[in-house]
C-alpha positions in Angstrom: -29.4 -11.1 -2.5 -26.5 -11.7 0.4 -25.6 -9.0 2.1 -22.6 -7.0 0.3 -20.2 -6.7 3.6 -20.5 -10.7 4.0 -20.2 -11.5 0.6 -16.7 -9.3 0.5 -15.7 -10.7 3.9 -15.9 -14.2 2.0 -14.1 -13.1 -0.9 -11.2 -12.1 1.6 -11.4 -15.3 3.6 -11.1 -17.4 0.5 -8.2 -15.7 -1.2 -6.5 -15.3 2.5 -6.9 -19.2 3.0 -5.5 -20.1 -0.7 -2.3 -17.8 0.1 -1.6 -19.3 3.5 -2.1 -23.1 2.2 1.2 -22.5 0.0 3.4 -22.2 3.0 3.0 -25.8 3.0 4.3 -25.8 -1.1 7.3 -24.4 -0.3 9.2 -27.6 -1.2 12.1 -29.1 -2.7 10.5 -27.9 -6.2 10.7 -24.5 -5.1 14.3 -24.2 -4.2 14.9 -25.7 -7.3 12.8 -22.8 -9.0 14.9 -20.6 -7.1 18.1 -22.3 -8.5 17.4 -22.9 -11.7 16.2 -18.8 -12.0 19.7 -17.8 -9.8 21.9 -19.8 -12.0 20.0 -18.5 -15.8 23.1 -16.9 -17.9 20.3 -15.7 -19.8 16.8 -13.2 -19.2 13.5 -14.5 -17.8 10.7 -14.7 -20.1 7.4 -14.9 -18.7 4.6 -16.0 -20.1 0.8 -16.4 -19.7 -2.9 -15.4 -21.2 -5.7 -13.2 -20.1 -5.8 -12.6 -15.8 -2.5 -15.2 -15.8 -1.0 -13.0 -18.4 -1.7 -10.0 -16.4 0.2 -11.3 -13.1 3.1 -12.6 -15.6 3.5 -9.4 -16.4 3.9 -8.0 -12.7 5.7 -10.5 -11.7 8.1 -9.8 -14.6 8.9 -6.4 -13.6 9.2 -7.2 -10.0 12.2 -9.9 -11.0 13.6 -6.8 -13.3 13.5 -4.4 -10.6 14.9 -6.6 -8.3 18.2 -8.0 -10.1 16.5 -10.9 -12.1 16.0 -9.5 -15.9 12.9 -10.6 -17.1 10.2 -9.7 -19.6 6.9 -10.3 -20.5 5.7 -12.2 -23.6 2.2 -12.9 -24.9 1.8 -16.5 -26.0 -0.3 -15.2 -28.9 2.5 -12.7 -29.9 5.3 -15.7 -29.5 3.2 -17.4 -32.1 3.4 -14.7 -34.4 7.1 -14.2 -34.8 7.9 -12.7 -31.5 9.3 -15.8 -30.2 12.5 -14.4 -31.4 13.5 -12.5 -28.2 13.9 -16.4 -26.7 17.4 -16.9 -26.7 19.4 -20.0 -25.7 19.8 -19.5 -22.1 17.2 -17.9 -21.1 14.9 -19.6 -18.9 10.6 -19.2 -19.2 8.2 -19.3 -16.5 4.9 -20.2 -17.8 1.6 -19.0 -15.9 -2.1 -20.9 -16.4 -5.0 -22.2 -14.3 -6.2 -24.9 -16.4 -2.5 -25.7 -17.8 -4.5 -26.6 -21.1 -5.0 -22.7 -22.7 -4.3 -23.1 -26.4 -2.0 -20.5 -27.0 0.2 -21.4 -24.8 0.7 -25.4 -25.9 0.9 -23.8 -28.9 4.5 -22.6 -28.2 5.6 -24.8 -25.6 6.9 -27.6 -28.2 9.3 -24.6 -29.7 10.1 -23.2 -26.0 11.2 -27.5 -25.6 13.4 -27.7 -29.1 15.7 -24.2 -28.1 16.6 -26.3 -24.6 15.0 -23.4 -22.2 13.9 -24.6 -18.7 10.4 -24.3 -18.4 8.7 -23.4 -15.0 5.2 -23.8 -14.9 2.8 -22.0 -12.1 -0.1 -24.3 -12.9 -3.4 -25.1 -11.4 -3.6 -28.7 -12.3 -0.6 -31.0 -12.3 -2.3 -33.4 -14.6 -2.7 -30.5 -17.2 -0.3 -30.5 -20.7 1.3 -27.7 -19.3 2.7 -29.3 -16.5 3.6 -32.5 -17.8 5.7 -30.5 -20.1 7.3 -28.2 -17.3 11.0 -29.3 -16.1 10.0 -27.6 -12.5 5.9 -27.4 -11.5 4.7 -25.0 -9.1 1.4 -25.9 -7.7 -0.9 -22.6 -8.0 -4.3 -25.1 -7.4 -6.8 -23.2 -5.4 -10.0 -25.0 -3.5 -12.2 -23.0 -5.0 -12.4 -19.0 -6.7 -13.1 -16.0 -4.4 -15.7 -14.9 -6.5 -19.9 -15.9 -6.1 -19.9 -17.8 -9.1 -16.8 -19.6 -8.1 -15.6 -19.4 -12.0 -13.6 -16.1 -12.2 -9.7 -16.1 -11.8 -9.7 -14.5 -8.3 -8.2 -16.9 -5.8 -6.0 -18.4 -8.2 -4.7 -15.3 -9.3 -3.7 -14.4 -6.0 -1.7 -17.7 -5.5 -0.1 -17.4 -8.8 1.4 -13.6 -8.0 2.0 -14.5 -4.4 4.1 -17.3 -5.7 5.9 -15.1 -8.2 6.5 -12.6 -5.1 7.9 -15.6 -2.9 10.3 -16.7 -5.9 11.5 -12.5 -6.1 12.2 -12.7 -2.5 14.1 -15.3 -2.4 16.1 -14.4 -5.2 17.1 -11.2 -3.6 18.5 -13.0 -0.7 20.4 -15.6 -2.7 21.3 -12.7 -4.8 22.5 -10.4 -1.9 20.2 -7.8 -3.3 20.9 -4.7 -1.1 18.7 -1.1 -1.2 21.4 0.4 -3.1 21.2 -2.2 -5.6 17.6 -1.3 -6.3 18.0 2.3 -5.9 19.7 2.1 -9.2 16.5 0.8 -10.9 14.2 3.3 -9.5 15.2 6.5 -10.2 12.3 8.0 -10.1 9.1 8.4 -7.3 9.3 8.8 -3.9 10.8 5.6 -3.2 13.3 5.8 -5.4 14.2 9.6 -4.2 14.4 8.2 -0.7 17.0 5.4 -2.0 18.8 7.7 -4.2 19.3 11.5 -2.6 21.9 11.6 -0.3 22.8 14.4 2.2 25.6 15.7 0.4 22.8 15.8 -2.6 21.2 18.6 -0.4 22.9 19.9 2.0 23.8 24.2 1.9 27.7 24.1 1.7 30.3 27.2 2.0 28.6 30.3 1.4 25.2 29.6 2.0 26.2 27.6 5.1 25.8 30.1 8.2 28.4 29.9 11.0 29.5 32.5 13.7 32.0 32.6 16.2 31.1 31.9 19.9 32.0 35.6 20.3 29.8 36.8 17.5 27.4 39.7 19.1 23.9 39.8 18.2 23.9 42.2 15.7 26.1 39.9 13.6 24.5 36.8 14.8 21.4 38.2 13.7 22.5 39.3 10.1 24.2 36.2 10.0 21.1 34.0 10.1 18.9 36.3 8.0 21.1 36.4 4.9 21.6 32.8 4.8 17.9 32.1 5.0 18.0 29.1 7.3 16.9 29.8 10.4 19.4 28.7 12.0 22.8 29.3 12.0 26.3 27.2 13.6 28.7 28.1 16.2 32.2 27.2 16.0 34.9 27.7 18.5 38.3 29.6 18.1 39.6 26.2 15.6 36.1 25.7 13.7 35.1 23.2 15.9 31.4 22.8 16.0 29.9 23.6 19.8 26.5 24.3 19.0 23.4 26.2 16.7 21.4 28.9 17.3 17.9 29.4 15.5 15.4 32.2 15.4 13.1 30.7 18.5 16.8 30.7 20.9 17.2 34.6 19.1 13.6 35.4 20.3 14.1 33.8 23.6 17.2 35.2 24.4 15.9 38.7 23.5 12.7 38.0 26.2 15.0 37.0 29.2 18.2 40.0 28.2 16.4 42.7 26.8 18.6 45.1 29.2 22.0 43.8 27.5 21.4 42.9 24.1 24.8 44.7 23.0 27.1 42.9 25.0 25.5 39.3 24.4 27.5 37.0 22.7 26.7 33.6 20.7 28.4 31.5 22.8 25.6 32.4 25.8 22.6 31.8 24.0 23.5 28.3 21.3 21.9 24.9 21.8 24.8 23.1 22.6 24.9 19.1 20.9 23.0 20.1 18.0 21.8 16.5 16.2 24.1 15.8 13.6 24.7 13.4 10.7 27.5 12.4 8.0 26.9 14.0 4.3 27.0 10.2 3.3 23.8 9.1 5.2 20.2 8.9 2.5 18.3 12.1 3.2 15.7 10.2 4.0 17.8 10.0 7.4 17.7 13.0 7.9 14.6 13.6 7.3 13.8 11.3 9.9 16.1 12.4 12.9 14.5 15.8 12.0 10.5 14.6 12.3 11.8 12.6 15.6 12.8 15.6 17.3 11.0 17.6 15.8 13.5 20.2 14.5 14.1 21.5 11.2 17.9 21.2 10.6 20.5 19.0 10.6 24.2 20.1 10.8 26.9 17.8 8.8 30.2 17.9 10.0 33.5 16.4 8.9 36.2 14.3 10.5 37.5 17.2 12.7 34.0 18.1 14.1 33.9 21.2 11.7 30.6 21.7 9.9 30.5 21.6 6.6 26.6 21.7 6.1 23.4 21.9 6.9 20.6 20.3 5.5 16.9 21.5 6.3 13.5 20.0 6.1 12.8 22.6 3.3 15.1 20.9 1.2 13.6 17.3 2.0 10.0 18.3 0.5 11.8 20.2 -2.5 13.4 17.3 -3.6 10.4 14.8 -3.1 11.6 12.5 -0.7 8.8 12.8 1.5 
């Protein structure tokens, strides 16, 4: 028996070398895939059976998630009435090693009479498949990943790679932008980070602490405790924003005045430039600026330099954005 670390190292080689030999495919016949997906009036209907069926159907949902509607259809189903959601204008991308599977030239003469253009990902350019295909994409593989060099491993690699290299180009031709996608992924961590913004999150009016810079410490202190922040702003005489103070500056101020607590004032003991960010920035921002200097608020401000907000790490794990 070969030894089990060698045998997977192979395996990795062997689908690594397949991937990188279709930098070279990246041809005329490509861009045309791309162009001929870009300019469908209709949906994308992709196609394939068993492990080829299985990447059709992730390469479906990443076109539908990135601005290229698409579903996945079985051939077997297609031949069984469910060739119906084919329309006139859509376009089908068909997905096969051997080019030859039966249920799939089963439906291709049908796909053929409604007009569609047909993009095959094929393993053989002499197969019926492809000679049947208005644009062929050359998924051929030297040889499988696996020992017995017969199970779809290499070739399924190719095959989604080549899927994920038509949905990136697409999204460039398509001016795809983060927002765009936020919009189909409401849901998970990703799309929470894409979605919430600061003003989603952010304590507003009365749960927003601010003192004067000539609050006293008793006041200051209440301040900060009833708002439950840790942390409280400081505005000038015109609400102008010229610093925060949180419990550690209450604490250390305490340590180096503890002979003239009464008479000390805000203004003596803020952090003056607090970090800052607009309500309009992703909370994910803010959530960053926070782990980078390691702090656990951010104060929002508007247009005059007023605060309006704060926004606290707290709030960032509540909502699952981290």
């Amino acid at each position: 028996m070969k030894d089990i670390k060698q045998l997977a190292k192979e395996a990795i080689k062997i689908e690594a070398q397949a991937v990188m030999s279709l930098v070279e495919r990246v041809d005329e016949k490509f861009e045309a895939a791309v162009d001929a997906i870009f300019e469908t009036k209709g949906k994308v209907v992709v196609t394939g059976v068993g492990k080829s069926g299985l990447i059709g159907k992730k390469i479906a949902a990443t076109f539908s998630s990135t601005g290229t509607p698409s579903v996945f259809l079985h051939p077997s189903d297609a031949a069984h009435g469910d060739l119906g959601i084919l329309m006139r204008g859509d376009l089908v991308i068909a997905l096969s090693k051997s080019g030859n599977t039966d249920e799939l030239i089963t439906i291709m003469p049908a796909i053929k009479r409604f007009g569609n253009t047909l993009i095959a990902i094929v393993g053989s350019k002499n197969s019926q498949l492809a000679k049947q295909a208005d644009i062929v994409l050359d998924g051929s593989v030297a040889k499988e990943a696996c020992p017995l060099g017969i199970t779809p491993t290499a070739s399924t690699t190719v095959s989604l790679v080549i899927g994920d290299a038509l949905a990136a180009a697409l999204i460039e031709k398509r001016g795809f932008s983060k927002d765009d996608f936020s919009s189909f992924h409401p849901s998970g961590t990703l799309g929470r980070q894409l979605i919430y913004r600061v003003y989603d999150l952010m304590h507003t009016e009365e749960e927003l602490p601010v003192v004067k810079t000539d609050t006293n410490m008793n006041d200051l202190i209440y301040e900060i405790s009833s708002k439950r922040l840790g942390v409280t702003t400081v505005v000038d005489e015109t609400g102008s924003l010229t610093g925060i103070i949180t419990d550690g500056d209450i604490r250390r101020a305490i340590e180096k005045n503890i002979n003239r607590l009464s008479t000390l004032k805000a203004g003596e003991i803020l952090t003056a430039s607090p970090k800052i960010i607009g309500k309009n920035e992703l909370a994910i921002k803010a959530a960053n600026v926070m782990e980078k200097h390691r702090i656990t608020s951010v104060v929002i401000i508007d247009d005059m330099n007023r605060p309006i907000g704060i926004i606290h790490m707290h709030d960032i794990l509540a909502a699952g954005i981290l």
